[in-house]
C-alpha positions in Angstrom: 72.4 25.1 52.2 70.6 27.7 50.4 73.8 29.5 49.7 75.8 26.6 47.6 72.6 26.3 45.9 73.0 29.4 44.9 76.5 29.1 44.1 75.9 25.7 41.8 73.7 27.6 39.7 75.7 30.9 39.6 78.6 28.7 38.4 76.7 26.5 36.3 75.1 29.7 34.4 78.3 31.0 34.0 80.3 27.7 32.6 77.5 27.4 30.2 77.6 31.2 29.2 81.4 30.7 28.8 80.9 27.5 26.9 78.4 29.3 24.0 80.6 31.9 23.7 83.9 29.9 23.3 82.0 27.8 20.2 80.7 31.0 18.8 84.4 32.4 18.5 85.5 29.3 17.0 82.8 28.8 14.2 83.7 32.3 14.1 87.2 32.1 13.8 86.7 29.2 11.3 85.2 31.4 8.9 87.1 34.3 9.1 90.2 31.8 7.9 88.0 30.7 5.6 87.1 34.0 4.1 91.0 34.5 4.2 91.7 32.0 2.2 89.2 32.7 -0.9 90.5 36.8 -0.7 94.2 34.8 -0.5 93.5 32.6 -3.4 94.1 35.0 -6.6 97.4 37.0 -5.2 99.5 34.1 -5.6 99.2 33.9 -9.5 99.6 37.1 -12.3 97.6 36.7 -15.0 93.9 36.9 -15.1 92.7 33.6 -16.1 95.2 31.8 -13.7 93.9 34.2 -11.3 90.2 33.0 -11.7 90.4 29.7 -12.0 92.4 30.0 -8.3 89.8 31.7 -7.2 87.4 29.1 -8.5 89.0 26.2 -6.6 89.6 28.7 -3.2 85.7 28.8 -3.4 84.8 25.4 -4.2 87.3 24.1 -1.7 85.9 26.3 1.2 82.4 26.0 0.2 83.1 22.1 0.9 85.1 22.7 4.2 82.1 24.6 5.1 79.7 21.8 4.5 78.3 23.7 1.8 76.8 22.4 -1.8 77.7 25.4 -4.3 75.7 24.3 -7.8 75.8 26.2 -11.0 73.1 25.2 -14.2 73.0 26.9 -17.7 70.1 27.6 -19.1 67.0 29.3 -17.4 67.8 25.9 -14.5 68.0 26.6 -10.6 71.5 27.6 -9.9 72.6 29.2 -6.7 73.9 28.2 -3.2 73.4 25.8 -0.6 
């Protein structure tokens, strides 16, 4: 009895371990595309303005896949990222 105890929690320990580690590399792997895309973003055009203001929307765009609030204030305001 004591043995498949033993084995349940072995098992269990290791499904959980497994199960961390698996949504680690996703989030992960999730970024990394993400990151791809902004770095992606400015090649596809040749001028510099053009080039920006792709780069612009790649970063707004991911920042909002991410679930993140990017805010920009003139002035001497709060400005930065959330």
């Amino acid at each position: 009895m004591a043995l498949y105890l033993l084995w349940l929690v072995t098992t269990a320990l290791a499904l959980t371990g497994a199960w961390v580690v698996l949504l680690y590399l996703r989030r992960r792997e999730a970024y990394y595309q993400s990151i791809q895309a902004i770095l992606r973003a400015p090649l596809e055009i040749d001028d510099f303005a053009g080039q920006a203001q792709m780069l612009c929307e790649a970063c707004t765009r991911e920042a909002v896949a991410s679930g993140c609030s990017l805010y920009l204030q003139p002035g001497e305001q709060e400005s930065g990222f959330r």
